[in-house]
MARKENU-128910 format. One record per residue (C-alpha): z, x, y negated; residue in three letters. Coordinates in steps of 0.25 Angstrom, whole numbers. Layout:
PT,Z,X,Y,ALA $
...
end
This chain:
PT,-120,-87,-221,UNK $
PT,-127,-91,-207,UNK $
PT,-125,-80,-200,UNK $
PT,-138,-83,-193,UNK $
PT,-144,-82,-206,UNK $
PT,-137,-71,-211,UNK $
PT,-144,-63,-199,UNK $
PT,-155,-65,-205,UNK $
PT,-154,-63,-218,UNK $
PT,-148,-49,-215,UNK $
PT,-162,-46,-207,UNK $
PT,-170,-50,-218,UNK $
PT,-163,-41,-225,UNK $
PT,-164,-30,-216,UNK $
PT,-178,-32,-215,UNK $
PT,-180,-30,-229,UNK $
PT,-174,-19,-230,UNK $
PT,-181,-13,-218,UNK $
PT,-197,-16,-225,UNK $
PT,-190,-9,-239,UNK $
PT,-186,3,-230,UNK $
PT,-199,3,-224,UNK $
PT,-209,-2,-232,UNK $
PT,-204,8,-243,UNK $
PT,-208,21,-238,UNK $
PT,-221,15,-230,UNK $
PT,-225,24,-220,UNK $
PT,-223,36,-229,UNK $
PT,-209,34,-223,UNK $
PT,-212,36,-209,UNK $
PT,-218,48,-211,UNK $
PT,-209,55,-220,UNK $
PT,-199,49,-209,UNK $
PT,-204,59,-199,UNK $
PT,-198,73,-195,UNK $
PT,-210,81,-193,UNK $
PT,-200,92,-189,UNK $
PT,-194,85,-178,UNK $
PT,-208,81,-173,UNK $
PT,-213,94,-174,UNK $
PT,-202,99,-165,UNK $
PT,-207,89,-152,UNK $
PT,-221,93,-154,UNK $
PT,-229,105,-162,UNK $
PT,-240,95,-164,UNK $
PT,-241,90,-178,UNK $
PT,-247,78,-172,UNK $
PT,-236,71,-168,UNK $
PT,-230,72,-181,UNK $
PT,-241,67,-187,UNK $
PT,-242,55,-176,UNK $
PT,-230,49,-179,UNK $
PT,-231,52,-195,UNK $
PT,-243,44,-196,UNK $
PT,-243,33,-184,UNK $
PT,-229,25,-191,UNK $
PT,-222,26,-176,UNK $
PT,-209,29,-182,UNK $
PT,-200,25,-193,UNK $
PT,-188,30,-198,UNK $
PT,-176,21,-203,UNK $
PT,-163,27,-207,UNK $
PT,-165,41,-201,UNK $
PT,-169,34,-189,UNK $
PT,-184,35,-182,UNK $
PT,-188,21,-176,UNK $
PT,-199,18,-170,UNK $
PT,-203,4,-163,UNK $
PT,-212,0,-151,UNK $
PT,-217,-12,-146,UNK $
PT,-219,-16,-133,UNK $
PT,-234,-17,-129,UNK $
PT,-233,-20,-115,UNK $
PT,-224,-24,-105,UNK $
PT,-222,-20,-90,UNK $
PT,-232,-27,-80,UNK $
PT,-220,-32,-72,UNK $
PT,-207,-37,-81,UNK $
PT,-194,-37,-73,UNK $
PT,-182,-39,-76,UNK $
PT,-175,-29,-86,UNK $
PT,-188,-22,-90,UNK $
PT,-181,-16,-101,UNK $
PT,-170,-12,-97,UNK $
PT,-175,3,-97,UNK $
PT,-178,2,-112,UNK $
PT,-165,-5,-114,UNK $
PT,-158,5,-110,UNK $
PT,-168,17,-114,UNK $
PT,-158,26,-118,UNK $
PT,-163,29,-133,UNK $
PT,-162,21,-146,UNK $
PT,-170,9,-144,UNK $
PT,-170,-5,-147,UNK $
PT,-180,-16,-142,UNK $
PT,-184,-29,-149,UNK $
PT,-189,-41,-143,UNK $
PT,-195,-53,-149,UNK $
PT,-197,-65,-137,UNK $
PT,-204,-78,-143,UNK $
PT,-206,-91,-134,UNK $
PT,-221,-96,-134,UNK $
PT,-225,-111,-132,UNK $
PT,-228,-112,-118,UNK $
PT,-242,-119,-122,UNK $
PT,-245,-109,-131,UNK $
PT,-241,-97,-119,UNK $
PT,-251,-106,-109,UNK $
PT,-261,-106,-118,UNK $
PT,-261,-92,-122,UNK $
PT,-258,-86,-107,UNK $
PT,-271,-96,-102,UNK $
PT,-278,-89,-112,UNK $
PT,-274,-75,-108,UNK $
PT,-278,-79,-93,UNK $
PT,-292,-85,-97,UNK $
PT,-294,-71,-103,UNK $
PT,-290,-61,-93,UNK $
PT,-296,-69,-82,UNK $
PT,-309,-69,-91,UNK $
PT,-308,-55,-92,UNK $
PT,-306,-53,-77,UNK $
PT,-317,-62,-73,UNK $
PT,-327,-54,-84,UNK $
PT,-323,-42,-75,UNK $
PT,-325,-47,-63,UNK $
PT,-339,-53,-66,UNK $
PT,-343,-38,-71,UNK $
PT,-339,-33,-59,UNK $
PT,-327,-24,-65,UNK $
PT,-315,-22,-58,UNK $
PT,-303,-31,-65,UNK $
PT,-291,-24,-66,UNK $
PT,-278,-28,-58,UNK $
PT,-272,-28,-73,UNK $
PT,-279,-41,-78,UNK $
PT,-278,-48,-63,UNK $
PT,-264,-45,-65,UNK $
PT,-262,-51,-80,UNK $
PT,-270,-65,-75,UNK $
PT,-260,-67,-66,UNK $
PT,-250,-64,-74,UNK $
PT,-253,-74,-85,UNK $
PT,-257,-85,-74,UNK $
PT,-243,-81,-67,UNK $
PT,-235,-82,-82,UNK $
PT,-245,-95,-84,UNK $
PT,-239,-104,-72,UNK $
PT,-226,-99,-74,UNK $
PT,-226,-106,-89,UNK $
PT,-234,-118,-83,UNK $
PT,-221,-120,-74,UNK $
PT,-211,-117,-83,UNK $
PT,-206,-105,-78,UNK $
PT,-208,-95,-90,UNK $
PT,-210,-97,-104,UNK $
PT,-221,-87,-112,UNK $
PT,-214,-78,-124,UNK $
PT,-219,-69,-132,UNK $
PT,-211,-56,-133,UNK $
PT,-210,-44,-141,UNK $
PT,-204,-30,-138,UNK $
PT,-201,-16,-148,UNK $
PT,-194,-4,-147,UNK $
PT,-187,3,-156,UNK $
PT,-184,18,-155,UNK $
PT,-173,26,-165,UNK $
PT,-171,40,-165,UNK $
PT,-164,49,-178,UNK $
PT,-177,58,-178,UNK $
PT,-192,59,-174,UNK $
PT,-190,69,-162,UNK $
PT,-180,60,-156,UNK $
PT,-188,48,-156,UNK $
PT,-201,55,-151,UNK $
PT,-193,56,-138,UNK $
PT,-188,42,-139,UNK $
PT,-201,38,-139,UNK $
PT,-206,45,-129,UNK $
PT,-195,42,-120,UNK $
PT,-197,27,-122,UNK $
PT,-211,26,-119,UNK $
PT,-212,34,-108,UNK $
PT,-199,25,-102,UNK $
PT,-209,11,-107,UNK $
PT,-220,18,-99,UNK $
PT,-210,20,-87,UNK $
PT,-209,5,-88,UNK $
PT,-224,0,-92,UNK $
PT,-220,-4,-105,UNK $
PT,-228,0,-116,UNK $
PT,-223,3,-129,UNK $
PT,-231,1,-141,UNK $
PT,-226,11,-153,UNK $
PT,-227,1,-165,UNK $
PT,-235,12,-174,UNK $
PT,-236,9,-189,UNK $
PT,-228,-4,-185,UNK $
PT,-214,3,-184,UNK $
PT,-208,-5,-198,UNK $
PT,-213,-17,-189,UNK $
PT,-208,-14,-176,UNK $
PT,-195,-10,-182,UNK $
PT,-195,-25,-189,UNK $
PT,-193,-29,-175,UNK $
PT,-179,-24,-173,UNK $
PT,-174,-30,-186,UNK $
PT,-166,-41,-183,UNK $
PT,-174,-52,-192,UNK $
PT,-180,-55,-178,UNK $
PT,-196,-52,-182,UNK $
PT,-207,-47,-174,UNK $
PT,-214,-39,-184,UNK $
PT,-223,-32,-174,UNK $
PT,-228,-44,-166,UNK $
PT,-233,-40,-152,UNK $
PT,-228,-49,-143,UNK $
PT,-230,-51,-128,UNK $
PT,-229,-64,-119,UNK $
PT,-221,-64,-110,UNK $
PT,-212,-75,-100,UNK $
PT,-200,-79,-99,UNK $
PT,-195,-71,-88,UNK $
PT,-203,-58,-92,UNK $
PT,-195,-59,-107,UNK $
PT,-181,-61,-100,UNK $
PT,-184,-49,-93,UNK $
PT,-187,-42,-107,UNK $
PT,-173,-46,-113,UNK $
PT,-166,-32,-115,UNK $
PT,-152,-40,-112,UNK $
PT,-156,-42,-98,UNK $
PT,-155,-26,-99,UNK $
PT,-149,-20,-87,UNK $
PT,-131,-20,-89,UNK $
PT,-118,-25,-87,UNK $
PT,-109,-33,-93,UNK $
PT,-101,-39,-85,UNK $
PT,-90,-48,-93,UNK $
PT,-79,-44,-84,UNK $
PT,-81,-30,-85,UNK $
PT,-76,-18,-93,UNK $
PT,-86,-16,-105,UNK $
PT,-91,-1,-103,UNK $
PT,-101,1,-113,UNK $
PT,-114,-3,-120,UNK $
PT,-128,-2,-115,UNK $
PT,-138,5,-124,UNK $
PT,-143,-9,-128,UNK $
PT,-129,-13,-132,UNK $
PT,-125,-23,-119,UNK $
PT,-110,-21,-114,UNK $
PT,-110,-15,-101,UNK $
PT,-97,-22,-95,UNK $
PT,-93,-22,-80,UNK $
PT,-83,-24,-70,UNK $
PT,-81,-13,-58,UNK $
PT,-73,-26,-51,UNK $
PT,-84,-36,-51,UNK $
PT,-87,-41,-37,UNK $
PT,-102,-39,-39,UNK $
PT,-100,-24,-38,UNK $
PT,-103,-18,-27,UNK $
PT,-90,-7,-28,UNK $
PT,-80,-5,-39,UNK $
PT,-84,9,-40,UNK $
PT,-90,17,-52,UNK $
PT,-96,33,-54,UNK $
PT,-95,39,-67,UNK $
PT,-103,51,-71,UNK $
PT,-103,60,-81,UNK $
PT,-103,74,-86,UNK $
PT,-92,80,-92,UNK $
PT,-89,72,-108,UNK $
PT,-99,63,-104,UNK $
PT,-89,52,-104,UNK $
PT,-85,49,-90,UNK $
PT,-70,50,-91,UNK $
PT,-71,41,-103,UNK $
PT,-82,31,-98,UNK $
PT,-70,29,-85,UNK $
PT,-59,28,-94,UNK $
PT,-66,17,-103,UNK $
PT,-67,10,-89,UNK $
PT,-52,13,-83,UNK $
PT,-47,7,-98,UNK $
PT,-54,-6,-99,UNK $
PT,-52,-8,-84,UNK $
PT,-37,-8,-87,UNK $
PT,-40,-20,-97,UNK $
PT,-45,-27,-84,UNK $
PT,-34,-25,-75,UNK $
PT,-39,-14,-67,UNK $
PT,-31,-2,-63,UNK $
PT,-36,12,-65,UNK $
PT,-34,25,-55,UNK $
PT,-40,38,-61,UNK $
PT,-41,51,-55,UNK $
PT,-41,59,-68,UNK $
PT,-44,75,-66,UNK $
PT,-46,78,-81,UNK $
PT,-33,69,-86,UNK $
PT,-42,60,-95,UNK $
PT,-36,47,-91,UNK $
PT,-23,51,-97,UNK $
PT,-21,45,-110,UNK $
PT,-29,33,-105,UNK $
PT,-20,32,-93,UNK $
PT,-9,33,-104,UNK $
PT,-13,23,-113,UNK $
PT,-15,13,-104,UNK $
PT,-1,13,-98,UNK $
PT,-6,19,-84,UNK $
PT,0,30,-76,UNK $
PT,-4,43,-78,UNK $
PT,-2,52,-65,UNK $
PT,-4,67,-66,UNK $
PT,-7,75,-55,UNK $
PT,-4,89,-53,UNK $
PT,6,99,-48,UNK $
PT,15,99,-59,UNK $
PT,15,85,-59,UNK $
PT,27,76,-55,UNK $
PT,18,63,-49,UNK $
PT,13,68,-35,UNK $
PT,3,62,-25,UNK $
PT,5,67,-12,UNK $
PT,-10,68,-5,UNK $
PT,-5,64,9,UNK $
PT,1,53,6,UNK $
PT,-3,39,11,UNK $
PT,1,26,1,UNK $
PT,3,15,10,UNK $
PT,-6,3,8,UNK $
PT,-7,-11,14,UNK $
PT,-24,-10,14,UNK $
PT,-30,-4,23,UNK $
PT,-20,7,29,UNK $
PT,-25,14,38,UNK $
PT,-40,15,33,UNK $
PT,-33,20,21,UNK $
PT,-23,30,29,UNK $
PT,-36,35,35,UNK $
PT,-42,37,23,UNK $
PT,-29,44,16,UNK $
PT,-28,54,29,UNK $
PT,-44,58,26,UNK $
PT,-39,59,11,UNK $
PT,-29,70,15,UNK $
PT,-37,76,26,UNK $
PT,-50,78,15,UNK $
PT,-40,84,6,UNK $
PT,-36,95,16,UNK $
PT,-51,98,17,UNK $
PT,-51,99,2,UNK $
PT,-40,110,2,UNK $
PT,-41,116,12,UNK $
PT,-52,129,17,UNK $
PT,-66,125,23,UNK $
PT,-59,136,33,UNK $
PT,-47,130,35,UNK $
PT,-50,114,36,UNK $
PT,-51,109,48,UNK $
PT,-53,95,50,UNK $
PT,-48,92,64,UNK $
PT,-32,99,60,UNK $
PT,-34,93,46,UNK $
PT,-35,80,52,UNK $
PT,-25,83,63,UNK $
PT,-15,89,54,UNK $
PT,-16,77,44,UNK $
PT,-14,66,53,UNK $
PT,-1,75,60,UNK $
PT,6,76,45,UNK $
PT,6,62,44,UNK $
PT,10,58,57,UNK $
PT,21,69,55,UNK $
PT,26,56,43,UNK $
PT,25,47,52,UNK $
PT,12,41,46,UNK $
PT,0,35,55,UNK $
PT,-16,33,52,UNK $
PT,-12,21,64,UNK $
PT,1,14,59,UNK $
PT,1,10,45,UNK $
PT,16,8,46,UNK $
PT,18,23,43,UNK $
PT,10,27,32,UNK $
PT,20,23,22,UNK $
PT,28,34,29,UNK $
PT,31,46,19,UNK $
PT,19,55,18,UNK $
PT,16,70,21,UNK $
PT,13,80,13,UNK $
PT,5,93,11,UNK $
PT,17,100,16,UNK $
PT,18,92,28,UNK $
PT,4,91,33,UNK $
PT,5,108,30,UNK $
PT,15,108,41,UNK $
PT,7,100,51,UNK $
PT,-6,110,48,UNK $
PT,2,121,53,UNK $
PT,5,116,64,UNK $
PT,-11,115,69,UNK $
PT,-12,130,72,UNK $
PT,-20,141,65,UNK $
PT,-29,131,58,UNK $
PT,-18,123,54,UNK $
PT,-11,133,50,UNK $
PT,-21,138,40,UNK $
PT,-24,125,33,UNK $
PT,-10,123,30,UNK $
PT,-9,137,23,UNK $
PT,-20,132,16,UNK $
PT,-13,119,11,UNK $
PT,-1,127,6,UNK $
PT,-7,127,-6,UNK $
PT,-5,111,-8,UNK $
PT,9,112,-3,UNK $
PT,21,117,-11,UNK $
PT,19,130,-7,UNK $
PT,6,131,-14,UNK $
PT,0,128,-28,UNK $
PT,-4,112,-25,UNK $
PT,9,109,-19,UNK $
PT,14,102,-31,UNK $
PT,2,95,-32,UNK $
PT,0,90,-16,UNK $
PT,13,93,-9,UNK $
PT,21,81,-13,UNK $
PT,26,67,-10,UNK $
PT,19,58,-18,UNK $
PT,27,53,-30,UNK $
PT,29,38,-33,UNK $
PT,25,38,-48,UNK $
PT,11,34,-46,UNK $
PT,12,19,-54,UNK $
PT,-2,14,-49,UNK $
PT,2,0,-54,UNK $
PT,-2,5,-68,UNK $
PT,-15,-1,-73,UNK $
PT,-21,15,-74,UNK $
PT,-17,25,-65,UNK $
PT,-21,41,-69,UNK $
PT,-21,49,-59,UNK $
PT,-22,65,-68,UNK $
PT,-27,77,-59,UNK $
PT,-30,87,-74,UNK $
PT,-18,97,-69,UNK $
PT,-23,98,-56,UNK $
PT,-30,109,-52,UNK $
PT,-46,108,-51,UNK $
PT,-45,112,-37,UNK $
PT,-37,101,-33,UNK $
PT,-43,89,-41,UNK $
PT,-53,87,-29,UNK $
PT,-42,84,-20,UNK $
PT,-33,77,-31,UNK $
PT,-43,68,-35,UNK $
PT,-45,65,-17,UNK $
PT,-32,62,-16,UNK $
PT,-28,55,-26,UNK $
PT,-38,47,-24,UNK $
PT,-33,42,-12,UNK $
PT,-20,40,-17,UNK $
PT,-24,29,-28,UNK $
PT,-32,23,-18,UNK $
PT,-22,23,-7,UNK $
PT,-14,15,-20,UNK $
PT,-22,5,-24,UNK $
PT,-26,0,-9,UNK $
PT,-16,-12,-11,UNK $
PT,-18,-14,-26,UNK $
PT,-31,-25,-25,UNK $
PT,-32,-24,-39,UNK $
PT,-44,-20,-47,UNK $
PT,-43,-4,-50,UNK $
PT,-55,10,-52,UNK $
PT,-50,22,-48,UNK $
PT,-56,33,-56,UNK $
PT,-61,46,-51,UNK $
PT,-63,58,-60,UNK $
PT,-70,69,-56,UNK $
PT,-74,62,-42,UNK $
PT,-83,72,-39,UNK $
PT,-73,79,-32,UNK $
PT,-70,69,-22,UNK $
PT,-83,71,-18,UNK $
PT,-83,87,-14,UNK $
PT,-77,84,-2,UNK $
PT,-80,76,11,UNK $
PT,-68,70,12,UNK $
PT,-65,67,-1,UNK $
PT,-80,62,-5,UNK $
PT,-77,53,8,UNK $
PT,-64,46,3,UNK $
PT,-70,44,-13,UNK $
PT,-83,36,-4,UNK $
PT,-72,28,4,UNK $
PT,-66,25,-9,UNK $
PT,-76,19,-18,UNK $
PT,-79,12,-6,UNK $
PT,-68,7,-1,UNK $
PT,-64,3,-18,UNK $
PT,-70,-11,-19,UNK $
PT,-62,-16,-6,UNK $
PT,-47,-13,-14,UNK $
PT,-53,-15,-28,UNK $
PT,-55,1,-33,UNK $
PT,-65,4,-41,UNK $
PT,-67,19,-39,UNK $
PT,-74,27,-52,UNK $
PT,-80,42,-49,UNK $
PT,-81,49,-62,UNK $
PT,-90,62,-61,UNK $
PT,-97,73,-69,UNK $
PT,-102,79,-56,UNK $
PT,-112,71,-54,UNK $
PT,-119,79,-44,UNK $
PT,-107,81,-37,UNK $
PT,-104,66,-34,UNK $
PT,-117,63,-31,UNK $
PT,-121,74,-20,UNK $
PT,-110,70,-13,UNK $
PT,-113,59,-2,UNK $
PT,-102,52,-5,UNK $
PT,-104,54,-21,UNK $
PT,-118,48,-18,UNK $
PT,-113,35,-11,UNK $
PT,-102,33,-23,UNK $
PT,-110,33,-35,UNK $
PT,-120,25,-29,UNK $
PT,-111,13,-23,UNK $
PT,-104,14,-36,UNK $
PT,-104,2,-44,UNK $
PT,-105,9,-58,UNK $
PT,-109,22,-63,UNK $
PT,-108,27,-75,UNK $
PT,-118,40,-77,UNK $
PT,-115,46,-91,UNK $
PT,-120,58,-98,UNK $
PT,-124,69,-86,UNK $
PT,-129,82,-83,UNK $
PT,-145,83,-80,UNK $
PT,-142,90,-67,UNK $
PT,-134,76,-63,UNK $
PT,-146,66,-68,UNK $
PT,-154,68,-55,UNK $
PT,-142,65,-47,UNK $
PT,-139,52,-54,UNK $
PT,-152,46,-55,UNK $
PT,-154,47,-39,UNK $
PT,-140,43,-36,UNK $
PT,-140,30,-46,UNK $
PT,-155,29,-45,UNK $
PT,-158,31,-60,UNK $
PT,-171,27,-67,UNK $
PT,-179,38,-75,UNK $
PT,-174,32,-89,UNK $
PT,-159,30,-82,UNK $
PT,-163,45,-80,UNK $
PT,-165,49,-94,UNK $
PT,-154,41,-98,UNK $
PT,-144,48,-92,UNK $
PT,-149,60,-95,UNK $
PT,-145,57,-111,UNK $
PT,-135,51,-110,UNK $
PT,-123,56,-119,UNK $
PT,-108,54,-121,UNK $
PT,-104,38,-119,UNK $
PT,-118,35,-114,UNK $
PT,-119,31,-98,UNK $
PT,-128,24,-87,UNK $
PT,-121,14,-81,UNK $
PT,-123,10,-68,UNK $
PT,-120,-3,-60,UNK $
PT,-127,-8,-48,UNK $
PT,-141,-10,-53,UNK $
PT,-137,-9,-68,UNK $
PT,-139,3,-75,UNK $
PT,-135,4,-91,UNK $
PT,-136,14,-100,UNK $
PT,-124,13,-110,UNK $
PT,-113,18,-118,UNK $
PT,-99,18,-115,UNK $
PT,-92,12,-125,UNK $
PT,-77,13,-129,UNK $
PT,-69,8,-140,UNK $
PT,-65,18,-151,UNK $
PT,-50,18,-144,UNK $
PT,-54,19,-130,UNK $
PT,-63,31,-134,UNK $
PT,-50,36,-139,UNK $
PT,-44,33,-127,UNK $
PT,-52,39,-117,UNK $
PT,-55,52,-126,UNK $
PT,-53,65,-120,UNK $
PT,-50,70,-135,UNK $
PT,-37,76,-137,UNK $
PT,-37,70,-152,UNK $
PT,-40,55,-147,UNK $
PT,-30,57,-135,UNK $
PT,-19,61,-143,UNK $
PT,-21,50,-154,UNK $
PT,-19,40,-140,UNK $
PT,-7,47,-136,UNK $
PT,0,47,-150,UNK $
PT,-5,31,-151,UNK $
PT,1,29,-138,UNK $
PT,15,35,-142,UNK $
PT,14,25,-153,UNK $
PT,12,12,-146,UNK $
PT,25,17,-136,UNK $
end
């Protein structure tokens, strides 16, 4: 059969099963479909009940309460994307449109008619000496505006129809879903006609045999009916990008951090604690594998592992026990840049002094001093470049050279016993760095679970400046994930150095991505503030009230954004980019939930099907 035709047939069908389903129990249905339990609970007045029992505003279909609207009126001023609040309204909705061209001479005709009428109304006012209203002056020249512009052949006339549907599983639900929705249409100065005792009508509309069964219809032009489409809805899909989820309206939201319209490569993530926002960067890290970008994570919870592992990356555990060191004074050569970057390395191991050490015992001029001395002691420069492949100090050494810098010196470098061998963190600090470190894998995990939770603010510091000491030569495409960013952000110096680097990214192709559940944290900091909002993308998943002030001034949130993100729950997000803000789910597939599952069940089935492939 025509498939065309077979569409059809099926809504027929449809149809008639919708009028037996309906017409069967007559209104006698509706009622009986009403909790007048559930009712009673919002409101002690019996009149309410009995408003909605006998005014046919709702129907029930499958254990489901519907009611349907239409729209009566539409704002005096239609721009661009109108809809786009009502699109994205957050609750089960769907809208129906019906657009019909008109024959221009037919449109002509008609709007002349409506101008000889509203001027005859205006000019019956004027001769009885009444005030006309700025409302009727306004409408004349609007239809003698809309007039030329169908004389030139500019617009076109349309007629155009709109309904909303609302769905809720019970009547207490779908009382605040409605309430909701019309006071978000009076925000917008739409006006929302509930279709009483027309609800089997209005739910005709959204059947898909294509019939306007209610019949109120608008004229509108051209241009103000493009800007009604819901597909000109605010979104992104970029077809060179990652696909990251759907929109509630069903579009793909698709984008590429690399395109050369972004202003940075740079993305925020937050999200309180299960809300998803490991999983919502691990979905992004694996798909940018597929497009040749390499991945550096910072990982302080180990939940990049398996992923790490299944891809074929290097997984690199950091803590005392562990054979793979770093050692945080060394400086990795690099032909970009050097001595900016050797600047910044000698501010990198200065600002982790500060971290360690007593607000009694720093002091920043024998610091500095002391610093500069160690490295000079191996030879190594800031001014000759020539030197700083030379073999590094370590903590040991640069101890040595604090106690040489009299009673003050003396008394920091007791203090920084505790990361040499002689105290706890030695193993961890005290070491030449080791050669193991393969950063031409496509995925490079850099795992701090075993390290103490004291330390993992200057772990995270630090190895940060490693990675991005090692990608400086490498041009190609690559994100550098940030867990727990916050961290950086406690501290002058270190907050100074994260601001330099997602700066500084774009210029060496680094996309830098701060995942937080501390909102407030990363936002009171100055450089916090200036991050999230340079970044090109943010993802805000499910939050904490006590955080929703602090998002919606740092982001600039409307009042329904607002709501929105006060609802959200698990796999739901805003996505912002630039100007576009999308409310949407992120969507995995059944393997990549696997995948990126903190589960011990699911990660076990992954090992034991990874042993099988080997």
């Amino acid at each position: 059969m025509n498939p065309i035709k077979y569409f059809f047939e099926q809504s027929k069908y449809a149809l008639n099963d919708f009028n037996q389903r309906i017409d069967s129990k007559g209104r006698g249905y509706i009622k009986d479909s009403l909790r007048k339990a559930e009712i009673a609970k919002l409101s002690p007045d019996d009149s309410l009940v009995f408003e909605f029992q006998n005014k046919g505003k709702l129907i029930e279909i499958d254990d489901r309460n519907i009611q349907s609207y239409m729209i009566s009126e539409f704002p005096q001023v239609i721009y661009p994307n109108w809809l786009y609040d009502l699109v994205n309204y957050g609750e089960p909705i769907v809208i129906s449109q019906f657009i019909k061209p008109l024959d221009s001479q037919k449109a002509l005709s008609g709007l002349r008619n409506r101008i000889t009428n509203l001027s005859a109304q205006f000019y019956e006012k004027a001769e009885k000496g009444k005030m006309h209203t700025i409302d009727l002056e306004q409408a004349i020249a609007d239809a003698r505006s809309i007039e030329d512009s169908i004389v030139r052949g500019v617009e076109k006339l349309y007629s155009m129809s709109m309904y909303l549907k609302l769905s809720q599983e019970n009547v207490s639900k779908l009382l605040k879903s409605d309430k909701a929705l019309k006071d978000l249409s009076y925000a917008k100065q739409i006006k929302l006609h509930q279709l009483v005792y027309k609800q089997k009508q209005g739910l005709e509309t959204f059947l898909p045999n294509v019939t306007d069964a209610v019949g109120e219809e608008f004229y509108l032009t051209s241009s103000n009916v493009s800007s009604s489409l819901p597909f000109t809805t605010a979104t992104l899909n970029d077809p060179d990008g990652i696909f990251y989820g759907i929109t509630l309206g069903g579009e793909k939201i698709r984008f590429d951090r690399f395109s050369k319209a972004s202003k940075n490569y740079n993305g925020i993530i937050f999200a309180t604690s299960g809300a998803g926002k490991s999983f919502s960067a691990k979905l992004e890290a694996y798909r940018s594998l597929f497009r040749g970008i390499n991945v550096y994570v910072i990982d302080p919870e180990g939940e990049f592992k398996t992923l790490c592992d299944y891809v074929g990356g290097t997984n690199i555990d950091i803590n005392p026990e562990s054979k793979t060191k770093v050692n945080p004074l060394q400086f990795f050569s690099s032909d970009t840049d050097t001595k900016e970057v050797m600047r910044t390395h000698l501010g990198v191991v200065k600002g982790l002094l500060k971290i360690w050490l007593s607000e009694d015992a720093y002091n920043r001029g024998i610091v500095s001093k002391a610093v500069n001395e160690t490295y000079a002691s191996k030879g190594i420069l800031l001014d000759d470049p020539s030197t700083y492949s030379k073999k590094p100090p370590t903590i040991s050494d640069l101890i040595k050279v604090f106690e040489k810098q009299g009673e003050e010196g003396k008394r920091i470098a007791v203090e920084l016993l505790e990361y040499s061998h002689k105290g706890e963190m030695g193993d961890l600090y005290d070491n030449p760095s080791t050669d193991d470190v393969n950063f031409n894998s496509p995925m490079v995990v850099f795992n701090i679970q075993k390290v103490p939770d004291q330390e993992k603010q200057a772990s995270i510091f630090y190895l940060s400046n490693f990675i991005w000491q090692k990608v400086l030569s490498n041009r190609n495409r690559k994100v550098l994930i940030i867990d727990e960013a916050h961290l950086l952000l406690k501290d002058e110096s270190s907050a100074n150095f994260m601001e330099n680097l997602v700066r500084r990214g774009r210029k060496y192709n680094l996309g830098v991505i701060s995942i937080s559940q501390d909102v407030d944290d990363f936002l009171k900091s100055p450089q916090g503030s200036v991050i999230a909002k340079n970044a090109d993308t943010a993802l805000i998943l499910a939050q904490k009230k006590q955080s929703i002030p602090s998002l919606v001034k740092a982001f600039d949130l409307s009042d329904v954004e607002r709501d929105y993100i006060t609802r959200l729950t698990k796999g739901q997000a805003l996505f912002i980019k630039g100007n576009t803000h999308s409310h949407m789910f992120v969507y995995a597939t059944p393997h990549e939930r696997k995948l990126f599952s903190s589960n011990a069940e699911d990660l076990a089935k992954i090992d034991e099907q990874r042993k099988n492939e080997q």
